[in-house]
C-alpha positions as CSV (number, residue, x, y, z in Angstrom):
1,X,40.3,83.6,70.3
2,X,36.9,83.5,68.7
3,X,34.3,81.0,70.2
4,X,32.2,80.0,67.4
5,X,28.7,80.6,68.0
6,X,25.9,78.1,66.1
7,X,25.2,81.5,63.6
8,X,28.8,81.3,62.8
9,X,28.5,77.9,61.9
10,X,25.6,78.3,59.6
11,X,27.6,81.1,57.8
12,X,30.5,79.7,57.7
13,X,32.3,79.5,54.1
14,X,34.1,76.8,54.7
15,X,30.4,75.0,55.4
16,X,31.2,73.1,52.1
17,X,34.4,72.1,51.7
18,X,35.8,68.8,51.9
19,X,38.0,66.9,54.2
20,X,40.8,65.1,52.6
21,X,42.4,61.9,52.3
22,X,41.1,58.6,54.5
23,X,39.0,58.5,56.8
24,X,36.9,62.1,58.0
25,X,38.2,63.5,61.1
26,X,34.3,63.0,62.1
27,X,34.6,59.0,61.4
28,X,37.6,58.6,63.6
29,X,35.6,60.3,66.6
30,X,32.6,58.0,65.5
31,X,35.0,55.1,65.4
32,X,36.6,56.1,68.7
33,X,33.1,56.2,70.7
34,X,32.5,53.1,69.3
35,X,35.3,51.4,70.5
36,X,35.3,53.3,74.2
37,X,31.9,51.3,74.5
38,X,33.1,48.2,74.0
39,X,35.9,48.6,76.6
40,X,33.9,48.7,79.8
41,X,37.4,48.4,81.9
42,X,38.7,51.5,80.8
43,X,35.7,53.4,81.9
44,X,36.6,52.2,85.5
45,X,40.3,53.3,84.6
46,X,39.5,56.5,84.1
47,X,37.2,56.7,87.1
48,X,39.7,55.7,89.4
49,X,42.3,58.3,87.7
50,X,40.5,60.7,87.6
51,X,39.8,60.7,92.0
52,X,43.0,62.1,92.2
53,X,41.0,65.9,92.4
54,X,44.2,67.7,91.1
55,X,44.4,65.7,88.3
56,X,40.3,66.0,87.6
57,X,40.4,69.6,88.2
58,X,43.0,69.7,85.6
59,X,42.0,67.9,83.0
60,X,37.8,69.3,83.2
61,X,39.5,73.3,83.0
62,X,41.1,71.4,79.6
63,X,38.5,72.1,76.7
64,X,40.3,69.8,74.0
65,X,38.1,71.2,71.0
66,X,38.8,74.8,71.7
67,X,42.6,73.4,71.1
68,X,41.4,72.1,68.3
69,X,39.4,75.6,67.0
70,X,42.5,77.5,67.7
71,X,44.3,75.5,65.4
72,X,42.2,75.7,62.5
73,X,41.8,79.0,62.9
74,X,45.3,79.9,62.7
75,X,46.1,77.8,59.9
76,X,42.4,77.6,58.3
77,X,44.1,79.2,55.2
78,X,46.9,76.8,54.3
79,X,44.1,73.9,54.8
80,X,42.1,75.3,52.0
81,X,45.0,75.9,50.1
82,X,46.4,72.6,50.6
83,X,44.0,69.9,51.1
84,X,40.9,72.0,50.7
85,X,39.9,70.5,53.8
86,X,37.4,70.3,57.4
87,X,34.1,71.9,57.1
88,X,34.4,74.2,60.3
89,X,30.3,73.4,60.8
90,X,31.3,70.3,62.3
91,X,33.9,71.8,64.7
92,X,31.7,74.4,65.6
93,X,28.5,71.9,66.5
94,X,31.2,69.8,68.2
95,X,32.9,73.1,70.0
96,X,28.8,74.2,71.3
97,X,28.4,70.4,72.5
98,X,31.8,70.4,74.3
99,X,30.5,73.5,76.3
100,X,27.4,72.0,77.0
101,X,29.0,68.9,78.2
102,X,31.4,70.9,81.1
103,X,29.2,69.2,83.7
104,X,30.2,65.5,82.9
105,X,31.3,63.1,85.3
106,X,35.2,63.3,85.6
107,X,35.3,60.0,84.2
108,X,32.7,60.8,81.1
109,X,35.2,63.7,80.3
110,X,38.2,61.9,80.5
111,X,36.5,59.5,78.4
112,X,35.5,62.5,76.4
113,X,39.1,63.7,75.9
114,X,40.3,60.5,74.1
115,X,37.6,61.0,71.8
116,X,38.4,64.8,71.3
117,X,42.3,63.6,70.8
118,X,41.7,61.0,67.7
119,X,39.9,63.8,65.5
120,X,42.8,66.2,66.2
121,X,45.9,64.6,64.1
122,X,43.3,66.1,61.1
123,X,43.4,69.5,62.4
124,X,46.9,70.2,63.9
125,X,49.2,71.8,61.3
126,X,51.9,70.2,63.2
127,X,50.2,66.5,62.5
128,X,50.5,67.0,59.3
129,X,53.7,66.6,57.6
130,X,54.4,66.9,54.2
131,X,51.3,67.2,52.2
132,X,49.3,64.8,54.9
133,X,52.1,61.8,54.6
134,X,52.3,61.4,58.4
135,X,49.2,59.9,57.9
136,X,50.5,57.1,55.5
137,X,52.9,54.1,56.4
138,X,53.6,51.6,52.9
139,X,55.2,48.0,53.7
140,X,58.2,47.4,52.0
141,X,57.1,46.1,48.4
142,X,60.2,44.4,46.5
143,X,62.5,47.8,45.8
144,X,60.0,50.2,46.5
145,X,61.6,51.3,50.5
146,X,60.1,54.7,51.1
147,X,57.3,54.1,54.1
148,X,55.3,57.3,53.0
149,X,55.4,60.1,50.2
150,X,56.9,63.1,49.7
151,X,59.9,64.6,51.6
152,X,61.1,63.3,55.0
153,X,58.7,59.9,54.7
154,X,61.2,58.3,57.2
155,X,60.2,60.9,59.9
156,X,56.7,61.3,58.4
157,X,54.6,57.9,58.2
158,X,51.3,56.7,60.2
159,X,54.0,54.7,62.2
160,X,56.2,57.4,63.6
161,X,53.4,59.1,64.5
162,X,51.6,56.7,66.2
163,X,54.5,55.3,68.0
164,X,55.7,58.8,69.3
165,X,51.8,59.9,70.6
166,X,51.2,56.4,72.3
167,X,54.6,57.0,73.9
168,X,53.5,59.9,75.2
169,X,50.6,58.4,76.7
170,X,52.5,55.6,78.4
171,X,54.7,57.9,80.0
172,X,52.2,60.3,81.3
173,X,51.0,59.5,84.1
174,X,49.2,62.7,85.8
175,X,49.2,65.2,83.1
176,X,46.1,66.5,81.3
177,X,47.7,65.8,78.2
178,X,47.4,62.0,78.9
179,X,43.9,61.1,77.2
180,X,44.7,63.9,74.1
181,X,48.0,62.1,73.1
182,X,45.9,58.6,73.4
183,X,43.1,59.8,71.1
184,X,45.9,61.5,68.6
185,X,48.4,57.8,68.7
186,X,44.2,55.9,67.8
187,X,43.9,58.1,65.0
188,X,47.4,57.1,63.5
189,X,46.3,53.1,63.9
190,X,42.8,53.6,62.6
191,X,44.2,55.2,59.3
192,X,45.7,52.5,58.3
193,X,42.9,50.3,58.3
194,X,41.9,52.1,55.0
195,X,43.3,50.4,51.7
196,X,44.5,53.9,50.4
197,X,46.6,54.8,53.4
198,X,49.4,51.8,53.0
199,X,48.8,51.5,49.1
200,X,51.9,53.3,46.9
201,X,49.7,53.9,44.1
202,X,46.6,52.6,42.5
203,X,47.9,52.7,39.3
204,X,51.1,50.4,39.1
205,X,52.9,52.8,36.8
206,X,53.2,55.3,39.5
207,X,54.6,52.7,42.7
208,X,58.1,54.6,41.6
209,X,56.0,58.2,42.6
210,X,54.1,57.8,45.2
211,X,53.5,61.5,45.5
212,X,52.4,61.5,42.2
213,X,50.4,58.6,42.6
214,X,48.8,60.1,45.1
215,X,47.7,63.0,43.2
216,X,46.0,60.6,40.8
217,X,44.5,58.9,43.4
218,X,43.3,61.6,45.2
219,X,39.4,62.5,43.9
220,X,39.0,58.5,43.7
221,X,40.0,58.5,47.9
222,X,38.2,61.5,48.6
223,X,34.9,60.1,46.7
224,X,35.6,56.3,48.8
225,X,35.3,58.5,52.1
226,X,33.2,61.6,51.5
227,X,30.7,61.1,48.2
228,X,27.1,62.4,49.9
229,X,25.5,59.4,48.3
230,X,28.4,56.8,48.9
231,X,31.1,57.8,51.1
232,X,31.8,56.7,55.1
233,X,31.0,59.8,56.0
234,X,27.0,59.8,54.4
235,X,27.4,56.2,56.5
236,X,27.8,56.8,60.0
237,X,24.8,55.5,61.5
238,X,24.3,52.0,58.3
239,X,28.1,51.4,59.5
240,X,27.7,51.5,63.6
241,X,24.3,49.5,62.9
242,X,26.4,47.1,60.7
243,X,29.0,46.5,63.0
244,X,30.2,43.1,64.4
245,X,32.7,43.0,66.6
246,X,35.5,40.7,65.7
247,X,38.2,42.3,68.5
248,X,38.4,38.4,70.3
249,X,39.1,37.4,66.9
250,X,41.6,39.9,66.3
251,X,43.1,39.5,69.2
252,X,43.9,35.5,69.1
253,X,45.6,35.9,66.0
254,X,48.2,38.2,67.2
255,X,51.3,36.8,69.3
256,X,50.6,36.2,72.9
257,X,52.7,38.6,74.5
258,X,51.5,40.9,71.1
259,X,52.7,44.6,71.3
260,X,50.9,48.1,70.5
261,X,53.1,47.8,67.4
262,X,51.8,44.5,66.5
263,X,48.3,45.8,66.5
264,X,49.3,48.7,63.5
265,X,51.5,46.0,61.6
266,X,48.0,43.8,61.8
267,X,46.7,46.8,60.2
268,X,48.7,47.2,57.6
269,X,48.9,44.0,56.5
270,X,44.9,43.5,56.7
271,X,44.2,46.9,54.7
272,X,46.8,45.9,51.6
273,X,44.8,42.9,51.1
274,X,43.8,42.5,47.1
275,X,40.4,42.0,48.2
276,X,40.2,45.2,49.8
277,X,41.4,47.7,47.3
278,X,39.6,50.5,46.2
279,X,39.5,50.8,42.4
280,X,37.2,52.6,39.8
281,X,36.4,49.1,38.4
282,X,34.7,48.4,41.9
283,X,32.5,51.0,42.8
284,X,30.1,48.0,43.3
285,X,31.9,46.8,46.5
286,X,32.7,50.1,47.8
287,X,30.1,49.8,50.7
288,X,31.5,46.2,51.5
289,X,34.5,47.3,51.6
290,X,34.0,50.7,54.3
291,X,32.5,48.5,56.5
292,X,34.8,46.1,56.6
293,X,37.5,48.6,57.1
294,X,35.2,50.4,59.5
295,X,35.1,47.4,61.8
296,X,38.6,46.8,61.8
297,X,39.1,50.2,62.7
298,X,36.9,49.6,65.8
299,X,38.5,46.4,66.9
300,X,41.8,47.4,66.7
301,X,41.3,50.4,68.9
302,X,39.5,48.5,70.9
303,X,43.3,46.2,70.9
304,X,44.6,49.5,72.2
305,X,42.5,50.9,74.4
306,X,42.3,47.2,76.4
307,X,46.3,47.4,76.7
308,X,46.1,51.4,78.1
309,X,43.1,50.6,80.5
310,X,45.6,47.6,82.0
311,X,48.1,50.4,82.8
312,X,45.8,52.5,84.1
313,X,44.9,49.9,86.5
C-alpha cells in the first residue's frame, strides 16, 4: 500500500473534487471532536480501558486512517464515477497527522479512534449501499413506506446502519475494533440531523421516486454542505464558535429510560421539521439552518457517547 506523502497531496487529481450528499466526511470528524469534549467521562473510560496493556498495545499498532486510505484507494475509481466524491488532500493531511500523533497517550488515541471511525462510513465502499442510501432513513409519510432510495432500502437506511455498528460496539468488549465501530454507528446518527437526509424529495412531485428525487435534489444538497462561500464545510470554525450546547435539553425531552434508538428517532423527527428544509427559495436561512443542524448533531452524539462511556465504566 502507498503511504501518501504531503507532495502527493499537493498533486493529487482528486485535490478538487467534491464530497457528496450531507454532511462532509470532514464535518462529522469536526462534529465528533466536538462532542468527545463535552463528554469528560468518557475520557476517563477510555483511560481506564485502555490499562489493560494488551488491549492498548493493540489498539495504538491499529492506524484507523491507513484503513481508511486503503479503501479509497482501492475503490477511488468507482467514487469519482459515482458520487464524484472525497478530495484525497484531506485524507492525506489527516493520514501525515495520524503518524505524527503515534505517541499519544492510550487514552488520547483511543479517543482518537472514535474520531477516525465517524469519517469512515464516507469512505468504505462497503458503507455505502446503493448509490449512498445507507446513509438515508425517511419516516413513514401517509403511503409513501420505503425508509431510503433505491434498491434494498429496507437493508439500506441510516437506521440499519447505525443500529448494526453500535451493536458492534456494545458487544465488543476488548477488541481494537471497539472505538472504530463507535465512530462508524455516530456518523449514521449525525446524518440524520441534516433535513435532506430523511426528506423523500424536495419537490413533492417526486415523494413517489425518491431516487429520482434525489437526483434533482442533488447539486441543491451538495451546494447546502460544500459551496466555498456558503457551505458547512467553508464553516467549520463560525459553526464550533457558534455552538450552544443544548445536550441537557435534549436529553430531558427524551423518555427516561430513553434508548440509543430514541436518540436517532429524535433526529429524525427534529431534521423533517418545515422550518428546517432546505429549498432554493431560502438561500437566505441556509446559514441558520447549518448551525442549527450542526448543534444537533453535536448533542446528540454527545446522547451517545454519555450512554457508551456508562458501559465502559
Amino acid at each position: 500500500m502507498k503511504i501518501y506523502s504531503l507532495s502527493d497531496v499537493k498533486d493529487s487529481k482528486l485535490q478538487n473534487t467534491q464530497p457528496s450528499f450531507g454532511y462532509n466526511f470532514m464535518t462529522h470528524k469536526v462534529i465528533t471532536q466536538k462532542a468527545i469534549k463535552q463528554v469528560p467521562e468518557l475520557k476517563r473510560a477510555a483511560q481506564t480501558v485502555m490499562q489493560d496493556k494488551i488491549y492498548a498495545q493493540k489498539l495504538i499498532h491499529k492506524l484507523s486512517i491507513v484503513d481508511i486510505v486503503r479503501a479509497f484507494e482501492q475503490h477511488k475509481n468507482t467514487y469519482k464515477k459515482l458520487l464524484n466524491t472525497h478530495a484525497m488532500h484531506n485524507v492525506g493531511m489527516d493520514m501525515l497527522l495520524a503518524t505524527q500523533k503515534r505517541n499519544l497517550a492510550p487514552g488520547a488515541k483511543f479517543l482518537e479512534e472514535i474520531t477516525n471511525g465517524s469519517m469512515m462510513p464516507d469512505l468504505l465502499r462497503s458503507e455505502i449501499g446503493f448509490g449512498t442510501n445507507s446513509h438515508f432513513y425517511f419516516p413513514p409519510e401517509g403511503r409513501f413506506k420505503s425508509q431510503s432510495f433505491g434498491l434494498h432500502h429496507k437493508e439500506n437506511n441510516a437506521l440499519v446502519s447505525f443500529l448494526k455498528h453500535i451493536s458492534n460496539a456494545f458487544e465488543m468488549e476488548k477488541s481494537p475494533d471497539l472505538p472504530q465501530e463507535l465512530g462508524m454507528a455516530l456518523h449514521f446518527v449525525q446524518d440524520v440531523t441534516v433535513p435532506m437526509h430523511t426528506q423523500r424529495a424536495n419537490i413533492k412531485i417526486f415523494k413517489n421516486s425518491p431516487v429520482l428525487g434525489k437526483i434533482v435534489d442533488f447539486m441543491m444538497h451538495a451546494k447546502f454542505e460544500n459551496n466555498r462561500n456558503a457551505g458547512m464545510v467553508a464553516r467549520h470554525k463560525e459553526l464550533l464558535k457558534s455552538y450552544t450546547p443544548g445536550y441537557e435539553k435534549l436529553r430531558n425531552s427524551l423518555p427516561e429510560n430513553y434508548t440509543l434508538r430514541d436518540i436517532f428517532m429524535s433526529n429524525v423527527q427534529f431534521s423533517t421539521q418545515p422550518e428546517l428544509q432546505i429549498a432554493r427559495t431560502n438561500k437566505s436561512e441556509w446559514n441558520q439552518i447549518q448551525q442549527k443542524i450542526f448543534d444537533r448533531a453535536v448533542d446528540s452524539t454527545v446522547l451517545v457517547l454519555e450512554k457508551y462511556a456508562q458501559m465502559l465504566g
